[in-house]
Every structure is written in structure tokens, then in C-alpha cells.
VEXTIDREN-220574 format. One record per residue: residue number from 1; residue in one letter; x, z, y of N, C-alpha, C in turn. Coordinates in steps of 0.02 Angstrom, whole numbers, padded with zeros to 5 digits, always signed. Layout:
N
PT    k  r      nX      nZ      nY     caX     caZ     caY      cX      cZ      cY
PT  NUM  A       X       Z       Y       X       Z       Y       X       Z       Y
...
END
This chain:
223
PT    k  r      nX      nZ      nY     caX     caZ     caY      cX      cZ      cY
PT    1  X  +06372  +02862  +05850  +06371  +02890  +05783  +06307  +02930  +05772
PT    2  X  +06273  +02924  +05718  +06209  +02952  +05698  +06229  +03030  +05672
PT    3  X  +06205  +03070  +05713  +06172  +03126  +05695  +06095  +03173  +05691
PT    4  X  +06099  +03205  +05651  +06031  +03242  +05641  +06040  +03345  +05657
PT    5  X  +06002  +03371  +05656  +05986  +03430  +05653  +06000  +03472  +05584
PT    6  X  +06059  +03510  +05577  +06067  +03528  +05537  +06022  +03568  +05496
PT    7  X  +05981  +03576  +05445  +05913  +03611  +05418  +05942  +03662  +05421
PT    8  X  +05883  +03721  +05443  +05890  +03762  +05432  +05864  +03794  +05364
PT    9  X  +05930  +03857  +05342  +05900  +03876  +05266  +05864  +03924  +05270
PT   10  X  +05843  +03937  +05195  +05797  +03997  +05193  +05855  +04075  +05192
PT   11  X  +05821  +04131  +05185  +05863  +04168  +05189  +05836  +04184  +05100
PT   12  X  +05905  +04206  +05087  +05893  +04217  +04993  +05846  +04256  +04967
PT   13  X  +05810  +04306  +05012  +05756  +04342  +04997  +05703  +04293  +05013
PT   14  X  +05692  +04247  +05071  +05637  +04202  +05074  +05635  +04164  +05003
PT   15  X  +05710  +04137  +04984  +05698  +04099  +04914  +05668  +04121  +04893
PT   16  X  +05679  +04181  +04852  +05674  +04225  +04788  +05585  +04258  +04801
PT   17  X  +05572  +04237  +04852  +05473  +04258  +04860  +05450  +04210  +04859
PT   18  X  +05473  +04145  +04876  +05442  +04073  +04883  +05439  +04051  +04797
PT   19  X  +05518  +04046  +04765  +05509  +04049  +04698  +05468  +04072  +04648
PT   20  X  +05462  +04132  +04666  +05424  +04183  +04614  +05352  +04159  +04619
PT   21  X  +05328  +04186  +04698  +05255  +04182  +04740  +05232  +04107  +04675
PT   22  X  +05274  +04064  +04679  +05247  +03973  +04649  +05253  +04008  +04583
PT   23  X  +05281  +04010  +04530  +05281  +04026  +04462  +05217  +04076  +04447
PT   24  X  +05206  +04126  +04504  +05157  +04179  +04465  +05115  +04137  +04488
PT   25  X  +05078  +04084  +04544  +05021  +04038  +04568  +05016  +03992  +04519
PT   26  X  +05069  +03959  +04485  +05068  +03913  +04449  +05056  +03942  +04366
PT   27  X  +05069  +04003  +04371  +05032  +04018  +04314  +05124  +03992  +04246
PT   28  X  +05145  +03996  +04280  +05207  +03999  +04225  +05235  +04055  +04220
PT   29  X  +05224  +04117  +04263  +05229  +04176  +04252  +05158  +04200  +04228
PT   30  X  +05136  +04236  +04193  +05076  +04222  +04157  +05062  +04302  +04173
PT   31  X  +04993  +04304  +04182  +04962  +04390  +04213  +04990  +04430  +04159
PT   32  X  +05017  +04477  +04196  +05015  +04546  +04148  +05123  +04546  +04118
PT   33  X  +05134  +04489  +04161  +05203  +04459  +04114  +05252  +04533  +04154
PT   34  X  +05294  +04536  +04102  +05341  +04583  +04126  +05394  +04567  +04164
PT   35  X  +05408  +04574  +04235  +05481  +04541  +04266  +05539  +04584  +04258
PT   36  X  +05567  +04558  +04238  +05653  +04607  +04227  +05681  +04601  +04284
PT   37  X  +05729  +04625  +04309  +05749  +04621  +04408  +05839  +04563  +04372
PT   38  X  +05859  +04589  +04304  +05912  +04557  +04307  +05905  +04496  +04297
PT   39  X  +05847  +04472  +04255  +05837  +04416  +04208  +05828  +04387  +04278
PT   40  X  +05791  +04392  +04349  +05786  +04368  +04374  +05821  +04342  +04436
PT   41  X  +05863  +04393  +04456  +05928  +04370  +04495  +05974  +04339  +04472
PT   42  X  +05969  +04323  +04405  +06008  +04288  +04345  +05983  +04209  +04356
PT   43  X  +05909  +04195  +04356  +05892  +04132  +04367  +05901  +04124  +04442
PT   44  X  +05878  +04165  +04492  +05885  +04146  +04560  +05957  +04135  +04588
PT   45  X  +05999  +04157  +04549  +06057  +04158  +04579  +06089  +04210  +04642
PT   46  X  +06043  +04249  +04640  +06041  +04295  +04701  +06078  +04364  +04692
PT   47  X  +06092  +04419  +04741  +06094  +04475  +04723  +06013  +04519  +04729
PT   48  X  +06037  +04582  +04706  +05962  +04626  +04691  +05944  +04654  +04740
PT   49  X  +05979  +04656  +04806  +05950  +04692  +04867  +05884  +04627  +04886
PT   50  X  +05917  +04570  +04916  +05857  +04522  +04942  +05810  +04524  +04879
PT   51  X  +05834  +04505  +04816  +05782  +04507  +04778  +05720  +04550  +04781
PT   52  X  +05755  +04627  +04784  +05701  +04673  +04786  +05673  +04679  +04839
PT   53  X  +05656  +04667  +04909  +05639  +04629  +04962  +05587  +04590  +04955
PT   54  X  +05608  +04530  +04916  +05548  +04481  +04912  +05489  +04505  +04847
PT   55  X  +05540  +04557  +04817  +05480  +04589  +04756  +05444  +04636  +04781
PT   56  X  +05457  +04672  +04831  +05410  +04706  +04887  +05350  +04679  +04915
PT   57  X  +05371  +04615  +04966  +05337  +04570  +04971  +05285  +04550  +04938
PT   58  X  +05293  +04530  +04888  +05249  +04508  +04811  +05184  +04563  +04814
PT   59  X  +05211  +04616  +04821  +05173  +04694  +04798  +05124  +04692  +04823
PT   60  X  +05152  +04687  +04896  +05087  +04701  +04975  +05046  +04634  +04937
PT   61  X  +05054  +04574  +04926  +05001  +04524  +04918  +04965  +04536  +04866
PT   62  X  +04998  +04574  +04816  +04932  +04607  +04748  +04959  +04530  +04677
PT   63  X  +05046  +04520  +04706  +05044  +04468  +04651  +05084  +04498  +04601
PT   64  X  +05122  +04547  +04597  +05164  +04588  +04569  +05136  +04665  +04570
PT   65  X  +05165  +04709  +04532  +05128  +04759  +04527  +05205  +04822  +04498
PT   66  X  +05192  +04874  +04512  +05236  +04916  +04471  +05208  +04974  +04439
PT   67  X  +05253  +04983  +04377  +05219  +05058  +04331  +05234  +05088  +04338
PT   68  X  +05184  +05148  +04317  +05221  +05226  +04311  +05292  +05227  +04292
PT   69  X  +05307  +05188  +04240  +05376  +05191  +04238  +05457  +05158  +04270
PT   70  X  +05407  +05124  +04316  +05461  +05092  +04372  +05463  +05022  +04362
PT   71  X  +05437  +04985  +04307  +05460  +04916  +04284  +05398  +04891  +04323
PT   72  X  +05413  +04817  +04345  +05382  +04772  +04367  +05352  +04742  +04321
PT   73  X  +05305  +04712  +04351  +05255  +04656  +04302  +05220  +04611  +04371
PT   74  X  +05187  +04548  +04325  +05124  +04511  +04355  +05084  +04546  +04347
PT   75  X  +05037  +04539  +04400  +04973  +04560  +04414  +04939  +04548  +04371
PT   76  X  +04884  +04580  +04312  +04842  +04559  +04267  +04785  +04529  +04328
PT   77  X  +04736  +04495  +04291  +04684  +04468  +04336  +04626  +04496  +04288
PT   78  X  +04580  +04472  +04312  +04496  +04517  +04297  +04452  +04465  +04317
PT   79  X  +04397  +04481  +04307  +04336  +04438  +04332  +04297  +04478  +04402
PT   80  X  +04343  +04569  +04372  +04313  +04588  +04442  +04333  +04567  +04506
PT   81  X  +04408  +04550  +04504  +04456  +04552  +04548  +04400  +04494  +04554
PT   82  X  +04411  +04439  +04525  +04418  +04366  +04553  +04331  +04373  +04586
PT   83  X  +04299  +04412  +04601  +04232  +04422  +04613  +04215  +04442  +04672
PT   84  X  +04270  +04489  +04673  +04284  +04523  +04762  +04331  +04473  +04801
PT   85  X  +04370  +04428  +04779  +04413  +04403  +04825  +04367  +04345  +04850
PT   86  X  +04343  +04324  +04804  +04304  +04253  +04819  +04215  +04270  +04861
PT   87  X  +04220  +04322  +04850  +04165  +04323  +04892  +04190  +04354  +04976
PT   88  X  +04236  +04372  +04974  +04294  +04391  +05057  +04280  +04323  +05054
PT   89  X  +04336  +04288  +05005  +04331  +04210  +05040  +04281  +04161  +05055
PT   90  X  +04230  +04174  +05035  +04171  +04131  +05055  +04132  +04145  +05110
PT   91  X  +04152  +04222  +05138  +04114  +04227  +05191  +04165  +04228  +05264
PT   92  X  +04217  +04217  +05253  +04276  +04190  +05283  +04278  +04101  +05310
PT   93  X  +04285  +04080  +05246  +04270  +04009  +05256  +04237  +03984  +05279
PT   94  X  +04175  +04013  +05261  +04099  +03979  +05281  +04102  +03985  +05364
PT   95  X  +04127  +04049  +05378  +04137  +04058  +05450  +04170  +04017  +05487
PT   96  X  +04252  +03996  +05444  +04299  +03948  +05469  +04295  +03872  +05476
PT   97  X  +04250  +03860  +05425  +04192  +03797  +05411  +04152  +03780  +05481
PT   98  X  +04126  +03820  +05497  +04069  +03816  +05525  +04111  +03801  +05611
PT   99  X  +04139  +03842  +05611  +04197  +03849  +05705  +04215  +03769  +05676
PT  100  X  +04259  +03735  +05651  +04285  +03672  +05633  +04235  +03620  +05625
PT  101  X  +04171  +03627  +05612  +04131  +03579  +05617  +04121  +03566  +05697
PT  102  X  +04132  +03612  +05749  +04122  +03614  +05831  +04192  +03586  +05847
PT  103  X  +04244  +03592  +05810  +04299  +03590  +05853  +04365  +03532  +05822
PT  104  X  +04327  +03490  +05766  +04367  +03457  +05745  +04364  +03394  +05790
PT  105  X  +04444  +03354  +05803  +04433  +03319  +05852  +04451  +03239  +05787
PT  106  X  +04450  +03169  +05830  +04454  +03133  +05784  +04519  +03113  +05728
PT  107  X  +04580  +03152  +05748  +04622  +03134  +05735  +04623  +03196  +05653
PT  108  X  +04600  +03261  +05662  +04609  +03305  +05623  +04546  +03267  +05571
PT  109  X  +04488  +03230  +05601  +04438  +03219  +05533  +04470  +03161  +05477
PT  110  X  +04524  +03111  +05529  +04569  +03089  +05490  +04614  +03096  +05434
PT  111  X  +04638  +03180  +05455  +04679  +03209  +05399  +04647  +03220  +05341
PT  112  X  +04560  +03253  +05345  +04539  +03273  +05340  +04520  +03224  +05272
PT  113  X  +04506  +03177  +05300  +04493  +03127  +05238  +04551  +03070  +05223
PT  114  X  +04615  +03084  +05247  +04671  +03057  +05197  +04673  +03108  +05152
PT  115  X  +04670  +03184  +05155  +04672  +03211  +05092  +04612  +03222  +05040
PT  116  X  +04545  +03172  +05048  +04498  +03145  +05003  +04515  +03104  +04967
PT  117  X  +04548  +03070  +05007  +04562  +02999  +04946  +04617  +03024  +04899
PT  118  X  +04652  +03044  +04923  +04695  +03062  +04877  +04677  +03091  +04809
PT  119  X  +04616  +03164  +04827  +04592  +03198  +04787  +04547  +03138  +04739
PT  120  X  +04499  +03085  +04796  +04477  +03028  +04741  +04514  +03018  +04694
PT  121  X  +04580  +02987  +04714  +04626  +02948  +04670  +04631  +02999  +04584
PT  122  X  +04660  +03066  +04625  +04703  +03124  +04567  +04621  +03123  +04524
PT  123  X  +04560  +03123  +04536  +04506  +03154  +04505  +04468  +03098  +04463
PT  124  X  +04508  +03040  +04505  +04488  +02970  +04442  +04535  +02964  +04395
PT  125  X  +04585  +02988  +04396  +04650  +02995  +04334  +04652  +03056  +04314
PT  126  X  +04597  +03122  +04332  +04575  +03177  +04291  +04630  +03214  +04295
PT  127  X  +04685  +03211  +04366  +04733  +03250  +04354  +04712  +03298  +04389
PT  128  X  +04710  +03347  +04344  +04700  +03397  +04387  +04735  +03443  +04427
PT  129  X  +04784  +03447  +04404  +04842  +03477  +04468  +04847  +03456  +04537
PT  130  X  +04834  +03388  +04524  +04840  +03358  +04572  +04781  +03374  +04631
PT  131  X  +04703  +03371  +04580  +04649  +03384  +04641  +04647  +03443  +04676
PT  132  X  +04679  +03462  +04650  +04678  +03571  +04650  +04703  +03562  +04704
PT  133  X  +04790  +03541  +04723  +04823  +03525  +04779  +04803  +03488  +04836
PT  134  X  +04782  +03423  +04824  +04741  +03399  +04867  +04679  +03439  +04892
PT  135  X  +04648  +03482  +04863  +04581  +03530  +04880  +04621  +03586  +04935
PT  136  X  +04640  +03597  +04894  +04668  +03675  +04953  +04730  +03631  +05001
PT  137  X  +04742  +03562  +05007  +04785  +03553  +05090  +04717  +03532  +05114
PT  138  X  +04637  +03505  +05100  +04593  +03509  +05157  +04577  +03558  +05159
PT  139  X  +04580  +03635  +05120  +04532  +03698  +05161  +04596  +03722  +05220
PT  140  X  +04667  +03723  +05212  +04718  +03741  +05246  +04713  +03686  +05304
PT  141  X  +04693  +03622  +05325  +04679  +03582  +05384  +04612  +03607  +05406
PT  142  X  +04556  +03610  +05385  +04484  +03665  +05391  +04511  +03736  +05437
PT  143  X  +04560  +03769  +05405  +04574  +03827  +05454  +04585  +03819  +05502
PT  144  X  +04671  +03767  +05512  +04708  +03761  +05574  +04654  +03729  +05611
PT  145  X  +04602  +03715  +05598  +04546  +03672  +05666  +04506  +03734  +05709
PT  146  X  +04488  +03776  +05656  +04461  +03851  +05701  +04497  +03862  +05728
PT  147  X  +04473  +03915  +05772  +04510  +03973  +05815  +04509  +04027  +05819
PT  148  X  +04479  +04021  +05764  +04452  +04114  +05759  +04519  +04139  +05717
PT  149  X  +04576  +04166  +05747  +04637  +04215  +05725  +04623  +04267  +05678
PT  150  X  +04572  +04301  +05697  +04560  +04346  +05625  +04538  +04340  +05579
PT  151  X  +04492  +04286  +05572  +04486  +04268  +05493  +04534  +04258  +05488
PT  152  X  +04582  +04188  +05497  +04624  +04163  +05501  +04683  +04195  +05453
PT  153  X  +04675  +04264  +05457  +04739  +04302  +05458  +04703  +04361  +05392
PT  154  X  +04643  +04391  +05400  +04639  +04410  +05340  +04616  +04347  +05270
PT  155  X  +04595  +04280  +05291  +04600  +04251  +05261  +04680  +04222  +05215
PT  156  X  +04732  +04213  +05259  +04799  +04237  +05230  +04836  +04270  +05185
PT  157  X  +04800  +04340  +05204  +04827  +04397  +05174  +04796  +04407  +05077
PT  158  X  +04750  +04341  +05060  +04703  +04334  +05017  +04714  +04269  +04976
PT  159  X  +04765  +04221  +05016  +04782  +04143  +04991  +04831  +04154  +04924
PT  160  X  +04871  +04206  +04904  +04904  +04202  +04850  +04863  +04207  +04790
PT  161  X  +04801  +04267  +04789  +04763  +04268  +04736  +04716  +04209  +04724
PT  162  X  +04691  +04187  +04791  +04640  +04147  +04800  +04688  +04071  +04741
PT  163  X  +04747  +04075  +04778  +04777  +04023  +04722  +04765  +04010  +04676
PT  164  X  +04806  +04097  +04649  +04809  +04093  +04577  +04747  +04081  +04540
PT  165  X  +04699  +04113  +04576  +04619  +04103  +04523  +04608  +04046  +04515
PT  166  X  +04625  +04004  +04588  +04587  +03920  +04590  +04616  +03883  +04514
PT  167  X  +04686  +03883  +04520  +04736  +03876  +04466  +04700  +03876  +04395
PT  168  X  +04682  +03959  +04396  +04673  +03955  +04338  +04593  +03930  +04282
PT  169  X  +04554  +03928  +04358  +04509  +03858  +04343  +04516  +03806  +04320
PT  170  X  +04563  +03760  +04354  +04557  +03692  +04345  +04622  +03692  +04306
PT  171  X  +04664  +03730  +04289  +04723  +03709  +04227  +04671  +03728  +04167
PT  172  X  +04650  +03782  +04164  +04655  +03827  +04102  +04563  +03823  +04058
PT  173  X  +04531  +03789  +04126  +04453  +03770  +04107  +04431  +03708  +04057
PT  174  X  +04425  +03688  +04005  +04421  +03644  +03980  +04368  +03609  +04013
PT  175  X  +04312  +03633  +04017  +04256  +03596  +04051  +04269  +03574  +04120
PT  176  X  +04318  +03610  +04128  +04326  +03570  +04213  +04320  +03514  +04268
PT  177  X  +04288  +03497  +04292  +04265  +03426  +04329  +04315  +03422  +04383
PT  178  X  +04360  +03352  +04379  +04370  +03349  +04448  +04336  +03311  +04521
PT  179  X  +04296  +03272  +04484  +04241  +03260  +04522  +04192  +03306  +04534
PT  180  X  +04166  +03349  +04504  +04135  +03378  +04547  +04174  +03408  +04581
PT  181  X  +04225  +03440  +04607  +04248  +03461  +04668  +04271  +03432  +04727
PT  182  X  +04285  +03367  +04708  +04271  +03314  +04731  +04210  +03306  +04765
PT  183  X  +04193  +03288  +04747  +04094  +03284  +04781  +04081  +03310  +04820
PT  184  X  +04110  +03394  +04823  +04087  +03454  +04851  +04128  +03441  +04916
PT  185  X  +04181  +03433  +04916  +04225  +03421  +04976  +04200  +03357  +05017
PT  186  X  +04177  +03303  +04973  +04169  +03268  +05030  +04096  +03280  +05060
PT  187  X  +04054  +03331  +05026  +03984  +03331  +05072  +04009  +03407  +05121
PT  188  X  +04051  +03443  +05121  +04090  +03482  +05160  +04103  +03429  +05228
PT  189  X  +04157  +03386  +05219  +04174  +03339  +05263  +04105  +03292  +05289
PT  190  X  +04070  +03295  +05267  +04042  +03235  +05302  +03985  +03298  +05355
PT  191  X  +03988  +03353  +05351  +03943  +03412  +05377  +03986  +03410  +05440
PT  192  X  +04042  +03414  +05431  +04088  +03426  +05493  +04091  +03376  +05518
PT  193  X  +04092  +03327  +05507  +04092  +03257  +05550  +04053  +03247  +05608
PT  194  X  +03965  +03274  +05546  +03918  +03274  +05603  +03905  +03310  +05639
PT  195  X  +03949  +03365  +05642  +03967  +03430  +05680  +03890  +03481  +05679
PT  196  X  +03902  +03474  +05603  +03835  +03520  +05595  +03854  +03556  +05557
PT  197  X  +03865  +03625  +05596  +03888  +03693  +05583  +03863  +03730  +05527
PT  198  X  +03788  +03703  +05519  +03758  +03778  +05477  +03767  +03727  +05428
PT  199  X  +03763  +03672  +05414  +03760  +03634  +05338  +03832  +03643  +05300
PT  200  X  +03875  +03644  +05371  +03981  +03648  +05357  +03971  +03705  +05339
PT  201  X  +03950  +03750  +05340  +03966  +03822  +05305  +03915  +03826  +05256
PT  202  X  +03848  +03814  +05246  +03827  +03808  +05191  +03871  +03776  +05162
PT  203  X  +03884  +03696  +05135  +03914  +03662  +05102  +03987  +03706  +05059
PT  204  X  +04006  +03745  +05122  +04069  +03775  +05096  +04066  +03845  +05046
PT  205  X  +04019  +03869  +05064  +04001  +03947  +05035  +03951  +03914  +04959
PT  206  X  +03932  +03857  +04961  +03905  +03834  +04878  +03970  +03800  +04842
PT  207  X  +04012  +03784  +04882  +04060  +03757  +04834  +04108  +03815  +04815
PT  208  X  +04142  +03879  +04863  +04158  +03935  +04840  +04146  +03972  +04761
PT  209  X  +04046  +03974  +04765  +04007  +04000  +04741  +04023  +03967  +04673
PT  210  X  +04006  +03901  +04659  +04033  +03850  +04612  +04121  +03889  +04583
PT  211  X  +04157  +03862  +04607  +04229  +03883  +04598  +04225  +03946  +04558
PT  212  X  +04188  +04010  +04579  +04199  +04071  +04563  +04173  +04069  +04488
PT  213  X  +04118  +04044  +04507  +04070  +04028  +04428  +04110  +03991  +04361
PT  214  X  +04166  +03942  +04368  +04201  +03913  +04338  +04250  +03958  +04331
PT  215  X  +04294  +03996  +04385  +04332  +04053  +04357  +04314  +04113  +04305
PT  216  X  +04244  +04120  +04334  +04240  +04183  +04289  +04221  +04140  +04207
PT  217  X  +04197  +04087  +04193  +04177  +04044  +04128  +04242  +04055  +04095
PT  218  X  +04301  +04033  +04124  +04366  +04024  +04107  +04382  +04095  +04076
PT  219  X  +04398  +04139  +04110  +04406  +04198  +04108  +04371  +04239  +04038
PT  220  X  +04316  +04208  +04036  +04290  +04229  +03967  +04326  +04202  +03904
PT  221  X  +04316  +04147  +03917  +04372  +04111  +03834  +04442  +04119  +03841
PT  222  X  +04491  +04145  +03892  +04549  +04155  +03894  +04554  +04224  +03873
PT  223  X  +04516  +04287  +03893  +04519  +04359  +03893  +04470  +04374  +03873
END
């Protein structure tokens, strides 16, 4: 008789941060939005202890925020914010870039470029959700190839905003290319291939640089 491994679940506070964490990244919770604690244990189905747990959570990452008067909200965003994070992240990456161009073996440059084509595919049908996703699972295979733990980890502590900004590039940018980010990734990849370190982190810290430049464009005609 066939059996499997019963999945293990999340715990209702993991839901209720995993839920939220995606809505404020995805930009369906919209900066500055006000969260009610009932309205929202109302959709989660949850009680308000785990809830407020994973709205804690939220806080420490800078995706939620609270007022003087006790009420929750989304995080407004800025051009300053998105100015300081992306420049942490570019000198992070470029670092994490650069260790992964030494240490990628053949099986990871594989992954590396099944999630190109893909991004080909989504960026020849101009979807852009799609390239966005496909973009950030190769910088998240780019990490796991370093070894350097501390970027690693304050790079982490930086992936929720880093999201949301990317997000709000390529949804909210009319001019937005998905080929060119495209492009950018695969002359990233082809640096690491040839396991040439200083071009893998150049390559990566101009396409950062790029990204930020399109956020802050955005940022002007939205705010």
C-alpha cells in the first residue's frame, strides 16, 4: 500500500507573515495602507495572538510600521529608502557575485540558466511578473553558491524591501524593459561561467545600479 510523508504545516502565525509579507511585496497592500488587526484575522482566519506575532515580525523587516497612536500600517516607501537599501544591496551582491563566479560548480550553472530561459520566454511575452520572478530565483541560486554567511544573512535581513522596490519597478514602470533585464542577467551569467570574478561583480553592481535608477523614475510619476 502506497504511502507518503504526512506535510508538515505551517504554524498560524507562520501563515499570517507568509500571507501578509506576499500582499505588502506584491504591492496589493499598497504603502502607507492602514492594517486593521480584525479585518485581518477575519481574512486569515486566525486568532489575534499568532497574528500579532507575525505583525511583529513584519516590523523588525521595516514592512509594517506602527503609530503614535497604536494602529498599524504599510510601510510608506521613498526614493530615500529605496537608495540606501539598494546600494547595501549592490555592495553585497557584487561581493556574493563575485565568491560564485569561483565556486559555481556545473550542475548549479545549469540552474542558473534554466532560470534564463524562462526569464527569455516571460520577457518575449512582456510579462512582467513573470521576469521579476524568474530574476530574483537566479540572484537567490547566485547566493546559495557563495559562502560567505554574512553577507548572506545581512543580505536577508534586506530581501523583503529589496522585493517590494524590485516590484514596484517592473509592475508600476511603464517604460519598463523586460529585456533589458534580461540581457543584464545573462552577461552576469556568462561572467560566472568564465569564472571571472571581477567582471561577475561588476556585471552585477551595473545591473543593481540600473534597477535603482528605474525605481527611483517610477517613484517620481507614482509620488
Amino acid at each position: 500500500m502506497h504511502s507518503s510523508n504526512p506535510v508538515r504545516r505551517q504554524s498560524a502565525s507562520d501563515y499570517a507573515y507568509n500571507e501578509i509579507r506576499k500582499k505588502i511585496i506584491e504591492l496589493e497592500y499598497s504603502p502607507s495602507e492602514q492594517l486593521v488587526e480584525d479585518n485581518l484575522a477575519q481574512d486569515l482566519a486566525i486568532s489575534r495572538t499568532p497574528l500579532r506575532q507575525a505583525l511583529y515580525r513584519l516590523e523588525l523587516e521595516g514592512l509594517v510600521s506602527k503609530q503614535p497612536n497604536g494602529r498599524l500600517r504599510v510601510c510608506p516607501i521613498s526614493p530615500e529608502e529605496a537608495k540606501e537599501v539598494f546600494k547595501v544591496r549592490e555592495a553585497l551582491e557584487g561581493l556574493l557575485t563575485a565568491e560564485a563566479a569561483q565556486l559555481a560548480t556545473t550542475e548549479q550553472l545549469h540552474q542558473l540558466e534554466d532560470r534564463l530561459e524562462l526569464m527569455k520566454m516571460a520577457a518575449a511575452k512582456d510579462r512582467h511578473t513573470d521576469t521579476v520572478k524568474y530574476g530574483s530565483d537566479f540572484h537567490s541560486i547566485l547566493h546559495s553558491i557563495s559562502a560567505n554567511a554574512t553577507a548572506k544573512r545581512f543580505l536577508e535581513q534586506l530581501e523583503s524591501r529589496i522585493e517590494r522596490y524590485r516590484r514596484i519597478s517592473g509592475y508600476k514602470n511603464p517604460h519598463y524593459k523586460s529585456s533589458v533585464s534580461f540581457n543584464e542577467h545573462v552577461e552576469i551569467f556568462n561572467a560566472v561561467k568564465e569564472k571571472n570574478s571581477c567582471l561577475a561583480e561588476a556585471a552585477m553592481r551595473s545591473h543593481i545600479r540600473r534597477s535603482l535608477h528605474s525605481i527611483e523614475e517610477t517613484l517620481k510619476h507614482l509620488y
